[in-house]
C-alpha positions, 0 to 999 in steps of 0.5 A: 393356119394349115387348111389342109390339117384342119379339113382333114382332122375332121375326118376318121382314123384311116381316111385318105386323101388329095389337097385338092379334095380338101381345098381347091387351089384358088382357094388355098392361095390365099391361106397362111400355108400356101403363103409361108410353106407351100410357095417357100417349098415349091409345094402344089400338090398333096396327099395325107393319110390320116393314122390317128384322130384323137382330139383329147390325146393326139393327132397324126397323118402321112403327108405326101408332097408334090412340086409344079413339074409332077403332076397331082397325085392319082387314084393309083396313088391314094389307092396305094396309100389306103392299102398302106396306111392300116399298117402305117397306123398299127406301127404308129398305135405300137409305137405310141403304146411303148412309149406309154409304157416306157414312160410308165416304167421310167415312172415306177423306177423312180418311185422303187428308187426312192425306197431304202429297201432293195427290191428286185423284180425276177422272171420264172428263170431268175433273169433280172427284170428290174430292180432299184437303186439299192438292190444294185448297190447290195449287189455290187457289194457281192455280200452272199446275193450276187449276179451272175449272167442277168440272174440272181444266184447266192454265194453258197451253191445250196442257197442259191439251189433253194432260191431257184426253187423259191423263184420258181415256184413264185412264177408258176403260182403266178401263171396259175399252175403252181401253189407256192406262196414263196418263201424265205432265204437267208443268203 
């Protein structure tokens, strides 16, 4: 059992702090870290920050360690970490939030995968944002819609002229400056 963990969780996002504060030596002496980590390690001295603090999804700190031949860490120090640790915590929120995001996006792959038809999601310019399985294997086919530079274009310079247009359209009625309700072509 790690007493410095379970001491310090109790507080908020962003609290800083020494081992000592959280547990003096005498008593952690006697605790399973000391026994099967600190010792091992040579470990006397600590300071965390506590970067996140939700029991329901996640837990994180910065951990700080030092040996017997430095001595404990000071105000200097946990004054720095507390001027480090707003950014240290915005870095672990980004971090976290495309990972939420990457796993939600493996998420809707897998389900645009599963269908027999090819959808491909375009941006404003036409670049490629995503699409399934199907739609790349259409396209790998070169059969009228192609792939030219991360964009779709068709084979004919009057198609894709009118799917540049179609896609254009599309994207300023989705940022709300546009009336297109899009369209069809036939490629």
């Amino acid at each position: 059992m790690d007493v410095w963990a379970i001491r310090g969780r109790s507080n908020p996002p962003g609290y800083v702090c020494t081992s000592e504060s959280l547990c003096m030596p005498q008593e952690l002496a006697g605790t399973e870290i000391h026994n099967d980590l600190l010792v091992r390690y040579g470990i006397v001295h600590g300071m965390f920050g506590l970067v996140e603090n939700d029991a329901s999804r996640r837990w994180g700190s910065v951990s700080l360690y030092r040996d017997l031949s430095s001595n404990e860490f000071q105000m200097s120090d946990v004054d720095t970490l507390n001027f480090l640790i707003p950014h240290i915590r915005r870095a672990f929120m980004l971090h976290f939030r495309f990972s939420e995001l990457k796993a939600r996006t493996q998420g809707i792959e897998t389900a645009l995968n599963l269908l027999a038809a090819g959808v491909i999601f375009v941006g404003a310019n036409g670049e490629i944002v995503l699409m399934n399985s199907k739609a790349d294997e259409l396209l790998r086919q070169g059969d009228g819609l192609l792939l030219g530079n991360g964009r779709l274009r068709a084979s004919v310079d009057a198609e894709t002229t009118r799917l540049k247009a179609l896609i254009f359209g599309t994207a300023q009625t989705s940022s709300g400056v546009g009336l297109s309700a899009g369209g069809t072509i036939f490629v």
